[in-house]
DSSP file (Angstrom, degrees, kcal/mol; ACC not computed):
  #  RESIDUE AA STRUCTURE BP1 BP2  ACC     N-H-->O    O-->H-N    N-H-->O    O-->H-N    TCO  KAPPA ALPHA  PHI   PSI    X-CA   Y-CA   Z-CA
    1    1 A X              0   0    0      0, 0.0     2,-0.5     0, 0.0    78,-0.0   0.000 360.0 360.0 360.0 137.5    5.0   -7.9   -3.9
    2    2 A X    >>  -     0   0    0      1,-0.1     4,-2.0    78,-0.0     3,-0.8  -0.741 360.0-124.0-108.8 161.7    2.4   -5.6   -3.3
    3    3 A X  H 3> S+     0   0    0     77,-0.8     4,-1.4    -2,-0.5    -1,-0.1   0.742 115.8  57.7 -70.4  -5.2    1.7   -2.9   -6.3
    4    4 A X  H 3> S+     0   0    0      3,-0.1     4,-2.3     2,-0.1    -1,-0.3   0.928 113.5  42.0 -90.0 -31.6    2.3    0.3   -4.0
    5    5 A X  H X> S+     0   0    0     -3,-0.8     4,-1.1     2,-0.2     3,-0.5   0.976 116.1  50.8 -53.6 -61.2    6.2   -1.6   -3.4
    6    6 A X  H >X S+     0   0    0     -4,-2.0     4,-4.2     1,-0.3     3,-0.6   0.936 116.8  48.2 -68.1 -46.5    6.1   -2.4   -7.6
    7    7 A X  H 3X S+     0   0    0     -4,-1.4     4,-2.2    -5,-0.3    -1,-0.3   0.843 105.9  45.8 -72.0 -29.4    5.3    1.3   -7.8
    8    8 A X  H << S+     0   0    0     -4,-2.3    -1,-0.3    -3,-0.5    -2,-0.2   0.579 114.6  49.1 -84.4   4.2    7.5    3.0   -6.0
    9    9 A X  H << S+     0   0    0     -4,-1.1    -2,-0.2    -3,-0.6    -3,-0.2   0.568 111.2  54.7-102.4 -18.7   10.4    1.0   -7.3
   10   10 A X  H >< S+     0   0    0     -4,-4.2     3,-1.5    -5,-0.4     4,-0.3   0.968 108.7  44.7 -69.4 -54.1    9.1    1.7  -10.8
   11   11 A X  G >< S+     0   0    0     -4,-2.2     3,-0.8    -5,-0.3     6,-0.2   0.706  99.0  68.2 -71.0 -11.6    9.0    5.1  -10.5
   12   12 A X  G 3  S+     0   0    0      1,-0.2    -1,-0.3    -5,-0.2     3,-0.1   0.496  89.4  74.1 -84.8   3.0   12.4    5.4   -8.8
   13   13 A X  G <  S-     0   0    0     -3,-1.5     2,-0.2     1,-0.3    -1,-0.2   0.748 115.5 -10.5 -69.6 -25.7   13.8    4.3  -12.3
   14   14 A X    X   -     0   0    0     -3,-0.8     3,-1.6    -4,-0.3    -1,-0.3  -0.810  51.7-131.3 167.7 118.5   13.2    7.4  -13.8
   15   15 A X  T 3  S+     0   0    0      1,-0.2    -3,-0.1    -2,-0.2    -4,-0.0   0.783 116.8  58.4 -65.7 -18.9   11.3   10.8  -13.2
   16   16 A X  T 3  S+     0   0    0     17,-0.1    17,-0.8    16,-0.1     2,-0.6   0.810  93.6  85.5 -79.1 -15.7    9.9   10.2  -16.8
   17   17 A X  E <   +A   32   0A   0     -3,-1.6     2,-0.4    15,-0.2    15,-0.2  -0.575  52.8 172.3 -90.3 119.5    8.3    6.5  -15.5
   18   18 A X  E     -A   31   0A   0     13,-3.1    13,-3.8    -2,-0.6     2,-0.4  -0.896  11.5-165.4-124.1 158.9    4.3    6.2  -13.5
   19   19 A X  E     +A   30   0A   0     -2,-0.4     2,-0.3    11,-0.2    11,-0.2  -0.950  17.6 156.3-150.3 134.0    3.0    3.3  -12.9
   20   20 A X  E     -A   29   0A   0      9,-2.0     9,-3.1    -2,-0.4     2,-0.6  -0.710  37.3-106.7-134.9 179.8   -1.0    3.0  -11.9
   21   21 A X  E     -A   28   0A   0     -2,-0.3     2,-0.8     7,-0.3     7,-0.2  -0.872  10.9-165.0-123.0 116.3   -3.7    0.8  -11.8
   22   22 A X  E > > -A   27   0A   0      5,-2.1     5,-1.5    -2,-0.6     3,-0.5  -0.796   9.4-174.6 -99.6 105.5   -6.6    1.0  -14.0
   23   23 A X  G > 5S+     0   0    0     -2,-0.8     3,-1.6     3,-0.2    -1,-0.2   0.845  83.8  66.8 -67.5 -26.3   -9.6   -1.5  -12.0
   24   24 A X  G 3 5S+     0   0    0      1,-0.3    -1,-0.2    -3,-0.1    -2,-0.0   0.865 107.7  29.5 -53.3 -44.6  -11.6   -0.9  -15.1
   25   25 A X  G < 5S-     0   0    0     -3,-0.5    -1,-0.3     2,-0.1    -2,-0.2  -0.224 104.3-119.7-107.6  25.3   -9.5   -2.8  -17.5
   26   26 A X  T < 5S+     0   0    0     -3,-1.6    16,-2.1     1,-0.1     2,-0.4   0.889  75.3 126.3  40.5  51.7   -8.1   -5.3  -14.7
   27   27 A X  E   < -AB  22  41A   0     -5,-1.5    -5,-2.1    14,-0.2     2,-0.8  -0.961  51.2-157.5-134.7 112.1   -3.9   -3.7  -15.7
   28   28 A X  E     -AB  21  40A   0     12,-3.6    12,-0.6    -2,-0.4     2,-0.5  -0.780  36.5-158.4 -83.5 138.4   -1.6   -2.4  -13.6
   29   29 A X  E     -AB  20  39A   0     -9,-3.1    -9,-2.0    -2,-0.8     2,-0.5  -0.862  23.6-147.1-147.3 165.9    0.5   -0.3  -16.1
   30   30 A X  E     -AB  19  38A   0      8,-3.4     7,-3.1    -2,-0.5     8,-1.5  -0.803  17.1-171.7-121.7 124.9    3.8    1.4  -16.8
   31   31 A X  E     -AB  18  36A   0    -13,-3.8   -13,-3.1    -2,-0.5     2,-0.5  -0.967   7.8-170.7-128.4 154.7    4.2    4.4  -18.6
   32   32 A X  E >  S-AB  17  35A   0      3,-1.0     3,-4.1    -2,-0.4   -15,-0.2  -0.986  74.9 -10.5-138.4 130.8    7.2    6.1  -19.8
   33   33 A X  T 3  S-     0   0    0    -17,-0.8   -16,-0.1    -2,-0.5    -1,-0.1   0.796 128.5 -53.6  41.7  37.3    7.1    9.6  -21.4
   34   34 A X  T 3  S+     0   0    0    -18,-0.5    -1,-0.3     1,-0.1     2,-0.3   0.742 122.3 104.1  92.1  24.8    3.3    9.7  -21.6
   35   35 A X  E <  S-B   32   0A   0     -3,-4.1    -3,-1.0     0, 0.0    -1,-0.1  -0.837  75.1-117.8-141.3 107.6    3.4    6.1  -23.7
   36   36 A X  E     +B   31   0A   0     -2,-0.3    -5,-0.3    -5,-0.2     3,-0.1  -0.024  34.5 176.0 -19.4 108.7    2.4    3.0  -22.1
   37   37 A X  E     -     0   0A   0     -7,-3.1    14,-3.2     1,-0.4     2,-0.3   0.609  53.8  -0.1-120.0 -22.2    5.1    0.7  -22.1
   38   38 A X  E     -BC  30  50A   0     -8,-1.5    -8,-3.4    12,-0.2    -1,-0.4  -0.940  53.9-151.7-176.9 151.5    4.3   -2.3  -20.3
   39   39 A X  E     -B   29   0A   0     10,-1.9     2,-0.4    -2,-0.3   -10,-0.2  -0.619  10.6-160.0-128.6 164.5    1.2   -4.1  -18.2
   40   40 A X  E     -B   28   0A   0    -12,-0.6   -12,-3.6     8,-0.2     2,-0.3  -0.950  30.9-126.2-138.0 137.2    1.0   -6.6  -15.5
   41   41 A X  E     -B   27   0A   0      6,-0.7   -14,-0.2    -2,-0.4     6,-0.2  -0.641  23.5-154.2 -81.9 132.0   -3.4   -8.6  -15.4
   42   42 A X  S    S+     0   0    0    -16,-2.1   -15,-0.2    -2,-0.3    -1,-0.1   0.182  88.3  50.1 -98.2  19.3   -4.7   -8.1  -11.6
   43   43 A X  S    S+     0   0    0    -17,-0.3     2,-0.2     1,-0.2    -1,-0.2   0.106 107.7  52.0-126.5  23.1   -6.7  -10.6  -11.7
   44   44 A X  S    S-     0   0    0     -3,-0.1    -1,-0.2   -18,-0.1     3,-0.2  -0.960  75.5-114.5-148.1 151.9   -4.6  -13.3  -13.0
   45   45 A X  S    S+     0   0    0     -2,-0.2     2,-0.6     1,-0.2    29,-0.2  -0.070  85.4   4.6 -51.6 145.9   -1.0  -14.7  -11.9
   46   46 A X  S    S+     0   0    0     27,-3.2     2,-0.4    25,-0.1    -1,-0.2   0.379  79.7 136.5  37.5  -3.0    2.3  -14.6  -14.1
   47   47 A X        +     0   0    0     -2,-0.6    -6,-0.7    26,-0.3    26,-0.2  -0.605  21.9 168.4 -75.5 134.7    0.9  -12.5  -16.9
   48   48 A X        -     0   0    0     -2,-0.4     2,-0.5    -8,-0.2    -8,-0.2  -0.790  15.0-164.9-142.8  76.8    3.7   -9.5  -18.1
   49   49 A X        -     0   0    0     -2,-0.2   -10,-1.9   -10,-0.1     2,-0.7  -0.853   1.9-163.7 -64.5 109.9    2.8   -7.8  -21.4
   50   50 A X  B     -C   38   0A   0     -2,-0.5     2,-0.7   -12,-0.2     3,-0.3  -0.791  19.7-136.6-108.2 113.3    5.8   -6.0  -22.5
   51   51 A X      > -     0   0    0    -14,-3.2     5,-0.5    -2,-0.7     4,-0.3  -0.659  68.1  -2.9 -76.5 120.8    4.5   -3.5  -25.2
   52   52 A X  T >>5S-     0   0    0     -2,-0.7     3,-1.9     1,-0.2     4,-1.7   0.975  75.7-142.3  50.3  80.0    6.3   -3.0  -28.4
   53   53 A X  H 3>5S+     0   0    0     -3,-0.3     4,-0.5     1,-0.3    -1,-0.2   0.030  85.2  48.9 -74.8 -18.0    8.9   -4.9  -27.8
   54   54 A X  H 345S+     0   0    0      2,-0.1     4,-0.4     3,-0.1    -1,-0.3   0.603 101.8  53.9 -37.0 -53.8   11.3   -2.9  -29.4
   55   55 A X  H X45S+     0   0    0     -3,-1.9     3,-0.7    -4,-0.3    -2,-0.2   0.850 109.1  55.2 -94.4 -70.9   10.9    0.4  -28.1
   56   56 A X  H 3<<S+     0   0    0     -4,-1.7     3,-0.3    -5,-0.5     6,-0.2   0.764  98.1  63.0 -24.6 -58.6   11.1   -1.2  -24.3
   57   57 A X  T 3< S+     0   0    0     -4,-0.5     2,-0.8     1,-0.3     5,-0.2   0.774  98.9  59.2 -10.7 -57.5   14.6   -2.9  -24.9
   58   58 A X  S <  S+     0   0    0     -3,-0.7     2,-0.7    -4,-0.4    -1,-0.3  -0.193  74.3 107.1-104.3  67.0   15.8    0.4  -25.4
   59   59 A X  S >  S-     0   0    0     -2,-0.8     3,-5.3    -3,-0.3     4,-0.2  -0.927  71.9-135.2-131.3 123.2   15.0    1.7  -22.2
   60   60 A X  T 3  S+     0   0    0     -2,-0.7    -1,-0.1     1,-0.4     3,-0.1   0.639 111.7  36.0 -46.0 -16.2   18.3    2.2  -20.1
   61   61 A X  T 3> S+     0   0    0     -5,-0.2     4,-1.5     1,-0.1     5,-0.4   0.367  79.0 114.0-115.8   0.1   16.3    0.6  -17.2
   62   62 A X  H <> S+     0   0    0     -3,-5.3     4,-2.0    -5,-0.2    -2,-0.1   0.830  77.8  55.9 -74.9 -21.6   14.0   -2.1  -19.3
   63   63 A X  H >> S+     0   0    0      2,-0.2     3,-1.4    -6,-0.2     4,-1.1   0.962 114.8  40.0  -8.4-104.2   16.1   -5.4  -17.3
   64   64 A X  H 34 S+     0   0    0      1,-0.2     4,-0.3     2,-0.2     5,-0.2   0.876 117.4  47.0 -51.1 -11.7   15.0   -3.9  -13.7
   65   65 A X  H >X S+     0   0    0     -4,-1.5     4,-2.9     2,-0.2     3,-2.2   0.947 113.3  50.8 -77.6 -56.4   11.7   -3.0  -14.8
   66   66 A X  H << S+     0   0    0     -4,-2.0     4,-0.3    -3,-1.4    -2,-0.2   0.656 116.0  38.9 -46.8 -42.3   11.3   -6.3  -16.3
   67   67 A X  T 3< S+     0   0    0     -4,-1.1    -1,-0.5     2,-0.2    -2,-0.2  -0.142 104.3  65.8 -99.3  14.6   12.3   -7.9  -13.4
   68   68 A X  T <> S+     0   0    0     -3,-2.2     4,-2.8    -4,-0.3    -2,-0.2   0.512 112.1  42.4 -78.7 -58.2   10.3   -5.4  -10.9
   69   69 A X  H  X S+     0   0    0     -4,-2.9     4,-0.8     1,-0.2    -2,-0.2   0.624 102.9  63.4 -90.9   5.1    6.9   -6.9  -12.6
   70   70 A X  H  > S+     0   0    0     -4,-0.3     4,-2.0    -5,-0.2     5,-0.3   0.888 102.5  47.7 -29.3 -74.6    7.9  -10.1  -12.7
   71   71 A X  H  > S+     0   0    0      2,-0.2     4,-2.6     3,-0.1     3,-1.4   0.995 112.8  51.4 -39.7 -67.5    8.0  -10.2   -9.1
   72   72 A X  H >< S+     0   0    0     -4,-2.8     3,-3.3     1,-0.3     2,-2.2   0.518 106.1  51.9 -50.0-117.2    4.8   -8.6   -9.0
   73   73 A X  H 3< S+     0   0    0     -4,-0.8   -27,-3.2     1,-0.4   -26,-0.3   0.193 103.1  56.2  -9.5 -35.4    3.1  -11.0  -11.3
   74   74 A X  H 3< S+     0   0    0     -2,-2.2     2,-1.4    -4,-2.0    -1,-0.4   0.822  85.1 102.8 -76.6 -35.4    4.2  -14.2   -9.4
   75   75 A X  S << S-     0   0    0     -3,-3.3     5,-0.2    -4,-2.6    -1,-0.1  -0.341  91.4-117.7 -24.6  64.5    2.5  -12.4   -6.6
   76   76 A X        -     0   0    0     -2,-1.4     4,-0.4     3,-0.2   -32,-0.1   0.361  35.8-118.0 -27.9 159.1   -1.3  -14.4   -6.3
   77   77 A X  S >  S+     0   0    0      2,-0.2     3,-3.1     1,-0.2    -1,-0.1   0.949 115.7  63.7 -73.3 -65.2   -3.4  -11.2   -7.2
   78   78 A X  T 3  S+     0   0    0      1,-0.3     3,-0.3     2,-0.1    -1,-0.2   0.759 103.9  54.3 -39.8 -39.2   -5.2  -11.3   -3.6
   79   79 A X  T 3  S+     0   0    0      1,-0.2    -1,-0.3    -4,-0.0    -2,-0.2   0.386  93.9  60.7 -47.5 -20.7   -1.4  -10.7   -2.3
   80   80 A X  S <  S+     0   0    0     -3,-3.1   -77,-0.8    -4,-0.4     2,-0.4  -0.239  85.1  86.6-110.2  38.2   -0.2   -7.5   -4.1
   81   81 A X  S    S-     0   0    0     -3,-0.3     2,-0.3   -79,-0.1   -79,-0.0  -0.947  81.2-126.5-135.0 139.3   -3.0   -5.2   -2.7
   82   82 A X        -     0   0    0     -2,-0.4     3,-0.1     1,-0.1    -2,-0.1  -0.677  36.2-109.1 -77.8 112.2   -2.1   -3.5    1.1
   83   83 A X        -     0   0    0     -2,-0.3    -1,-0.1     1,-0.2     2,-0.1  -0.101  48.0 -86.6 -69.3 154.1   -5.4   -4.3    3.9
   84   84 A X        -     0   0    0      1,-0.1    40,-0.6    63,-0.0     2,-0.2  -0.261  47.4-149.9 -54.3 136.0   -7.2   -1.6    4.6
   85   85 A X  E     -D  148   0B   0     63,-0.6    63,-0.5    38,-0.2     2,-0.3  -0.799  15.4-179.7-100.4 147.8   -5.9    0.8    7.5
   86   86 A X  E     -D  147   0B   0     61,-0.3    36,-0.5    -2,-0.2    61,-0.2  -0.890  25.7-127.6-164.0 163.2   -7.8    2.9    9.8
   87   87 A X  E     -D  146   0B   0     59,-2.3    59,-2.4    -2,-0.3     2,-0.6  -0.338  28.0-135.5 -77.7 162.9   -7.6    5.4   12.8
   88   88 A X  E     -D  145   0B   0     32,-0.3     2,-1.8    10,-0.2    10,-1.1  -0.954  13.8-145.2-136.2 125.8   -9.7    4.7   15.8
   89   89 A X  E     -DE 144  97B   0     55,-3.8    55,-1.5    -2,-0.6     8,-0.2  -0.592  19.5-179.1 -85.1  97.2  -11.4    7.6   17.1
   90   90 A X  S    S-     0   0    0      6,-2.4     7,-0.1    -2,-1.8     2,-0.1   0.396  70.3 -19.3 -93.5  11.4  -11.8    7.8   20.8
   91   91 A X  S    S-     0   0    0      5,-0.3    -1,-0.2     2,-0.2     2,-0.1  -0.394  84.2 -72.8 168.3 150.4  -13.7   11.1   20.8
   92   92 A X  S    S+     0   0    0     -2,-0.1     2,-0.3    -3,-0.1     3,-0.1  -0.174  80.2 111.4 -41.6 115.8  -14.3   14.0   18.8
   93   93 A X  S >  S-     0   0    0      1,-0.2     3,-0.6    -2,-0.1    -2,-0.2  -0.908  77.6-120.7 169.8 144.0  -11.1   16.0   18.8
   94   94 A X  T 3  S+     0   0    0     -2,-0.3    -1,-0.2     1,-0.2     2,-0.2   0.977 130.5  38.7 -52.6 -55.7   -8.4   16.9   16.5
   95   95 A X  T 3  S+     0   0    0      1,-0.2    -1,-0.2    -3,-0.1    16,-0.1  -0.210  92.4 113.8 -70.0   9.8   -6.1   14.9   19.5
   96   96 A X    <   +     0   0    0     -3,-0.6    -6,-2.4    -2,-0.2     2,-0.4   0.327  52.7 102.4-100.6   3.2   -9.2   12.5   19.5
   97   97 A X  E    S-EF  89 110B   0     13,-1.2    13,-0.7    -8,-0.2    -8,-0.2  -0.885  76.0 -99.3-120.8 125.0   -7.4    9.6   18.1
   98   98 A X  E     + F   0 109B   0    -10,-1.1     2,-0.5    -2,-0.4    11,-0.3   0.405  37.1 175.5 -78.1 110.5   -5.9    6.4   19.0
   99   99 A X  E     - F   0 108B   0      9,-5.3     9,-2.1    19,-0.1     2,-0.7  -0.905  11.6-169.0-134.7 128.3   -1.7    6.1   19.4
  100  100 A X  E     -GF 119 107B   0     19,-1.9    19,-0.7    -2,-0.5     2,-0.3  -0.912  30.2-127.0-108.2 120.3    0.2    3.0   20.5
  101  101 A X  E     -G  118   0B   0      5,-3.6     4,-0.3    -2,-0.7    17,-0.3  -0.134  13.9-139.4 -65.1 116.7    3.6    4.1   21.2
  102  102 A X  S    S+     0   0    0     15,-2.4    16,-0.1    -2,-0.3    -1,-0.1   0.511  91.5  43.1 -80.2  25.3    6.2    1.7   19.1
  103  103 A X  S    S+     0   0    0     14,-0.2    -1,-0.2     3,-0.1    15,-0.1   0.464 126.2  22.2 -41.5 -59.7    8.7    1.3   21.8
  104  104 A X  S    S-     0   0    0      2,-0.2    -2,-0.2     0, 0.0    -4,-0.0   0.642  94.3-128.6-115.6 -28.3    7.2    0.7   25.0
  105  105 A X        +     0   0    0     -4,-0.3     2,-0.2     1,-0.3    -3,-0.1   0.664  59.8 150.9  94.5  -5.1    3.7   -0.7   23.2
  106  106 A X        -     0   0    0      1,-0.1    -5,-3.6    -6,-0.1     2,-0.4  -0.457  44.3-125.9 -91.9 129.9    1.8    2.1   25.7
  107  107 A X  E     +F  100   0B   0     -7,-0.2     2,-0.3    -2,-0.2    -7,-0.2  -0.821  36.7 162.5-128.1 129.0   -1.5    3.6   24.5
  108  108 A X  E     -F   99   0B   0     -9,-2.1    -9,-5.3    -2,-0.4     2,-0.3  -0.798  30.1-129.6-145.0 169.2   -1.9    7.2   24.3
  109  109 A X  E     +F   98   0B   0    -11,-0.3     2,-0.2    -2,-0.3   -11,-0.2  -0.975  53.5 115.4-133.3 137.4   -4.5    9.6   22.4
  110  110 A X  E     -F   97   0B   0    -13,-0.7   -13,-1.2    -2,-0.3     2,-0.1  -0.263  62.7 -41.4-175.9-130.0   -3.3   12.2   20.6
  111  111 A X        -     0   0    0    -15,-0.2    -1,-0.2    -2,-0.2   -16,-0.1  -0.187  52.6 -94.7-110.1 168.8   -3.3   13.0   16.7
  112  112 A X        +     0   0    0     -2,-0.1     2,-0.6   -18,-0.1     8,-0.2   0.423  69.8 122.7 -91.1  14.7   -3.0   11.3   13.6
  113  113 A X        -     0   0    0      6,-0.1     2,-0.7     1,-0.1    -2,-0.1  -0.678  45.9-154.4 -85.8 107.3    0.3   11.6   12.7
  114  114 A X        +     0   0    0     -2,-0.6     5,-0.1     5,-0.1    -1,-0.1  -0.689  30.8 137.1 -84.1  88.2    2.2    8.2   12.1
  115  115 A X        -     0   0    0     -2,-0.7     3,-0.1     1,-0.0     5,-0.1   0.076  67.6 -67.8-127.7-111.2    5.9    8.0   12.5
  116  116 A X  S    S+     0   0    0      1,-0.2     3,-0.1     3,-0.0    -2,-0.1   0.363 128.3  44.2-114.3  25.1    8.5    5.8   13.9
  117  117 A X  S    S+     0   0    0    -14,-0.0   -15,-2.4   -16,-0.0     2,-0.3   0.489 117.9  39.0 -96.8   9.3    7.5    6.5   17.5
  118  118 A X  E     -G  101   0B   0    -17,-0.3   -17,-0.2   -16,-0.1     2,-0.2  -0.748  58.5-164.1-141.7 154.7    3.8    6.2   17.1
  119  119 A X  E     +G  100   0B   0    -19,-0.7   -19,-1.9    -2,-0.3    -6,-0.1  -0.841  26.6 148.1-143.5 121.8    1.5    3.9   15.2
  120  120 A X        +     0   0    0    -21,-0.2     2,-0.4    -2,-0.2   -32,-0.3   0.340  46.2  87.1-138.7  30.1   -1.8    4.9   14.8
  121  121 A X        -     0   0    0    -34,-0.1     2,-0.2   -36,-0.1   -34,-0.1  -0.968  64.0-169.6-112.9 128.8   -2.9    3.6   11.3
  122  122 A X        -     0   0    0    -36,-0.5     2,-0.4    -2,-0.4    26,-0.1  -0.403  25.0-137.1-106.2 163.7   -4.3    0.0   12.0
  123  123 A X     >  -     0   0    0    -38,-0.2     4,-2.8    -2,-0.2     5,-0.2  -0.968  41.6-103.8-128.2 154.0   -5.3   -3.0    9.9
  124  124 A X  H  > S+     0   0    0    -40,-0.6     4,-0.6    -2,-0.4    -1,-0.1   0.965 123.7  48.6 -54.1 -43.6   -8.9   -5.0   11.1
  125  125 A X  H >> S+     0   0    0      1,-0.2     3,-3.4     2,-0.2     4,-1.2   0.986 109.7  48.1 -60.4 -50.2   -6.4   -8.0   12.7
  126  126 A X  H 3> S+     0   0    0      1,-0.4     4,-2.3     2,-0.2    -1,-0.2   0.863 117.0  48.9 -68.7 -38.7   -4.2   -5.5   14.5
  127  127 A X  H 3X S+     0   0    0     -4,-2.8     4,-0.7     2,-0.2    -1,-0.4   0.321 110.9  43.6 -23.8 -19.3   -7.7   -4.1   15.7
  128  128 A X  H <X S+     0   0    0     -3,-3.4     4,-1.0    -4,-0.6     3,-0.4   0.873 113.4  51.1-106.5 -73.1   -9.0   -7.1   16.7
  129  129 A X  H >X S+     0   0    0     -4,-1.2     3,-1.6     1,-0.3     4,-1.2   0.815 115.9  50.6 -16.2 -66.6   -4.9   -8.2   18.8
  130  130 A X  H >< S+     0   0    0     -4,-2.3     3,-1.2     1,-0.3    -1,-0.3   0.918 102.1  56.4 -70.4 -40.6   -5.6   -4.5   20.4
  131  131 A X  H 3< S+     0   0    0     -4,-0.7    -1,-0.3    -3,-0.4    -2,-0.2   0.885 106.4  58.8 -26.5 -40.4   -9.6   -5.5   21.6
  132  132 A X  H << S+     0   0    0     -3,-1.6     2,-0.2    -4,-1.0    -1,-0.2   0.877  84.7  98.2 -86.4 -33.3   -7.9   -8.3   23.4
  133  133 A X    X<  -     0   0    0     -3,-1.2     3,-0.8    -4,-1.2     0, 0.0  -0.376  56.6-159.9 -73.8 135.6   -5.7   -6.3   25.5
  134  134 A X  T 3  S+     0   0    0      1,-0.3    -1,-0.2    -2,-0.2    -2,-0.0   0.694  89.4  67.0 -97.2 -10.2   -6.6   -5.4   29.1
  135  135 A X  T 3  S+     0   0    0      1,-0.1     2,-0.7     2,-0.0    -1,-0.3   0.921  90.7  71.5 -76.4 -32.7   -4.0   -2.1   29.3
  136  136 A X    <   -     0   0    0     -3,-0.8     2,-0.5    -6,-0.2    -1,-0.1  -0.824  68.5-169.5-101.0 102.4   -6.5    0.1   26.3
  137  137 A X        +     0   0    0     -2,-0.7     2,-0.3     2,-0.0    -1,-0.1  -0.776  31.2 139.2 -76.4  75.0   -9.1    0.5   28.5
  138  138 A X        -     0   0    0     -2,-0.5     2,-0.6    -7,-0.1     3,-0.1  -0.735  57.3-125.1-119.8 150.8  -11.5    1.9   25.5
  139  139 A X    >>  -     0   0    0     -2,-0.3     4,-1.7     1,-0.1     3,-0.7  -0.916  26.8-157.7 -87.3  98.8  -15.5    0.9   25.1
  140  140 A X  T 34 S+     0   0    0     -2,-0.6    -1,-0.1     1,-0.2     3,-0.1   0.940  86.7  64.7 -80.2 -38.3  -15.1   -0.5   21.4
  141  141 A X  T 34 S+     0   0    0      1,-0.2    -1,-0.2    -3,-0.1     0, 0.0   0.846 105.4  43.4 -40.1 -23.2  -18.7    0.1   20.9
  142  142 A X  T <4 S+     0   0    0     -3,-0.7    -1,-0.2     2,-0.1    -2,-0.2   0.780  92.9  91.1 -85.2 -50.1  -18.1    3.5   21.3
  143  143 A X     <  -     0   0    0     -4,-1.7     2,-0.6    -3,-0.1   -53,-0.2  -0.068  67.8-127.1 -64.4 149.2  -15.1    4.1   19.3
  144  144 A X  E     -D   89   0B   0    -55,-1.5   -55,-3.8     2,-0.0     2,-0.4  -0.892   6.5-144.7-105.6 121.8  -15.2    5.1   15.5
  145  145 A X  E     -D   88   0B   0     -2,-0.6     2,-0.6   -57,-0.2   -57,-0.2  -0.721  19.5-179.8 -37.3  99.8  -13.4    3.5   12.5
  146  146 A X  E     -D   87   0B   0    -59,-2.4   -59,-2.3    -2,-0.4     2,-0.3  -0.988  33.4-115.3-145.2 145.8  -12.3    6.0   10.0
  147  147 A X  E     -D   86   0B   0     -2,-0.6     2,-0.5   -61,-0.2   -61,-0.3  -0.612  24.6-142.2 -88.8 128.0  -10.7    4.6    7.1
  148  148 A X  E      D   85   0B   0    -63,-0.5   -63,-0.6    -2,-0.3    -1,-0.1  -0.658 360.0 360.0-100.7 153.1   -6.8    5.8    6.7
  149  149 A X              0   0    0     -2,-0.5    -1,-0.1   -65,-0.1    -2,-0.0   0.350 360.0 360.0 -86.4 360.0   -5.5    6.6    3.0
């Protein structure tokens, strides 16, 4: 499971429920009504701290919560974080940027706006797959990386 999946099914529990990641303190962590409630370590495997063990129990959701960071926690750490994306800029232009149609697979330039006929947010292998192909007639020396959030 990767933590932006942990989060958005943690927070769909309850408008009162966030869930973040602090890198400082190695924790992904769950808060409920502005009090920390429960932790999963990001750099180590199977660890679940359920805080105050009490007060968790009686939280109308703490079962599926319990069982949301579970999952996550059996996750290898190196697994729960999403590879890096980015747009590929094929000239200076709002419209300047890279779109492979997700239907026909057909490479157009256009915008950055990703939805389900277009993909135009990438990871470095699917960057690498698209170098190989002889239909994107692109100069990859030329073309720009810019990283998408």
């Amino acid at each position: 499971m990767k933590y932006t999946d942990a989060k958005k099914q943690i927070e769909a529990l309850s408008s009162e429920c966030s869930a973040y990641t602090d890198k400082d303190i190695d924790f992904f962590i769950i808060n409920y009504k502005n009090g920390n409630v429960a932790s999963v370590r990001t750099n180590e495997q199977y660890s679940v701290t359920v805080w105050f063990e009490k007060c968790f129990s009686k939280l109308p959701f703490s079962n599926k919560l319990y069982m949301i960071l579970s999952e996550l926690a059996m996750t290898p750490p190196d697994e729960r974080v999403e590879e890096k994306k980015y747009y590929v800029k094929v000239y200076d232009s709002g419209i300047g940027y890279l779109n492979i149609n997700n239907f026909t697979g057909k490479m157009s330039v256009n915008n950055i706006s990703e939805d389900n006929s277009y993909k135009t947010k990438f990871t470095d292998k699917e960057i690498e797959q698209l170098k190989q192909r002889e239909d994107i007639p692109l100069d990859w020396n030329k073309v720009r990386f810019m990283e998408a959030n």
